[in-house]
C-alpha positions as CSV (number, residue, x, y, z in Angstrom):
1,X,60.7,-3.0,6.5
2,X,60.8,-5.5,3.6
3,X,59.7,-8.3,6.2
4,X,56.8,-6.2,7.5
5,X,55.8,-5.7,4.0
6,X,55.7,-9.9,3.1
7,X,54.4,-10.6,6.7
8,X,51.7,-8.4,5.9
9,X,51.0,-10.0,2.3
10,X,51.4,-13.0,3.8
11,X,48.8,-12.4,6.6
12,X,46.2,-11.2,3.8
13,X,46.6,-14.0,1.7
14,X,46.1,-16.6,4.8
15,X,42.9,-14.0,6.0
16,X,41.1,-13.5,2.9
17,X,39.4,-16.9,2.5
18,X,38.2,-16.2,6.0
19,X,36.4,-13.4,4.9
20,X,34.6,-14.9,2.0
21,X,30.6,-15.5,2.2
22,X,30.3,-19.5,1.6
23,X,26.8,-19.4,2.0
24,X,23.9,-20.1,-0.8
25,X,21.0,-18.5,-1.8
26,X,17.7,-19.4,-0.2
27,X,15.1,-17.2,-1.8
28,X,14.9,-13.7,-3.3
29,X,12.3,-11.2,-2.4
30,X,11.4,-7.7,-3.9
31,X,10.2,-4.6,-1.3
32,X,6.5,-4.2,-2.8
33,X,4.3,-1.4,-1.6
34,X,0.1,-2.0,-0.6
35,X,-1.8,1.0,-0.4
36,X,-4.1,1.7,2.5
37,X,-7.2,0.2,1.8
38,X,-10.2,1.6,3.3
39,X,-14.1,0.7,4.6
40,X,-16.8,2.8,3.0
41,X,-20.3,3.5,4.5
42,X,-23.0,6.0,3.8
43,X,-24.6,8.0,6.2
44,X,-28.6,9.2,5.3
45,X,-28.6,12.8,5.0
46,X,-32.1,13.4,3.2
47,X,-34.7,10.6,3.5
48,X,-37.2,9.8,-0.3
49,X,-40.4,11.8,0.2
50,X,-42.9,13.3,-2.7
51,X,-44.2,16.5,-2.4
52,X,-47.4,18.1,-4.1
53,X,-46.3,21.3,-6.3
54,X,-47.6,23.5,-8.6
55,X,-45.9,24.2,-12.0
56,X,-46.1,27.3,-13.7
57,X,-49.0,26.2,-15.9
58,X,-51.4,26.0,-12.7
59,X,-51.6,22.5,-12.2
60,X,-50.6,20.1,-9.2
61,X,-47.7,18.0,-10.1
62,X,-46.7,14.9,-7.7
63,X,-42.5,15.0,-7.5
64,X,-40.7,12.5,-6.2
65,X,-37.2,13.5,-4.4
66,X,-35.1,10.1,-4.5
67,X,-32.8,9.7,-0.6
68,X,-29.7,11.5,-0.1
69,X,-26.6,9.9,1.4
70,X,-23.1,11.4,2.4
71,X,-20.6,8.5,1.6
72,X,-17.9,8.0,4.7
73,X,-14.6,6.8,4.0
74,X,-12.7,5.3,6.8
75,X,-9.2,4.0,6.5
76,X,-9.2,-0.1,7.3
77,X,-5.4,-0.3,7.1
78,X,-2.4,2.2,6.0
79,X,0.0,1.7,3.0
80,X,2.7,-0.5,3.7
81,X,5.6,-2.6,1.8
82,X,5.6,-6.2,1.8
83,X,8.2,-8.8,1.0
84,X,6.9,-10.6,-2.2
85,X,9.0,-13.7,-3.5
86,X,10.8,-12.9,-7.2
87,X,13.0,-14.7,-9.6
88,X,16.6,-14.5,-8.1
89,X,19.1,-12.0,-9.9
């Protein structure tokens, strides 16, 4: 039993250098998130026009009635992470 016990110390000692990383650091990079960015456009839902009407005081007034627009937004790209380079730790 004794010899099992050294062979087996023995073996870990001889092993354990095998196991170590000997490599170096290249770069370091931290996990950052984008958010989706997105395209807008505007769709006319009401074009300008003046109308004629009267007020309460009797007389004709000109009004104008400026465009109306519905504003569309459409997704250009969704949120994703990206690897950005950072000082190593």
């Amino acid at each position: 039993m004794k010899k099992l016990i050294a062979g087996a110390v023995l073996a870990s000692a001889f092993a354990a250098p095998a196991f170590a990383w000997e490599g170096q650091v290249v770069a370091c990079y931290d996990k950052v998130w984008v958010p989706a960015s997105y395209a807008y456009s505007k769709k006319l839902i009401m074009a300008a026009h003046t109308e004629w009407e009267h007020n309460k005081k009797g007389q004709m007034v000109k009004v104008h009635y400026p465009a109306v627009y519905k504003e569309i937004k459409t997704m250009t790209a969704p949120g994703h992470y990206v690897a950005k380079a950072a000082k190593c730790k």
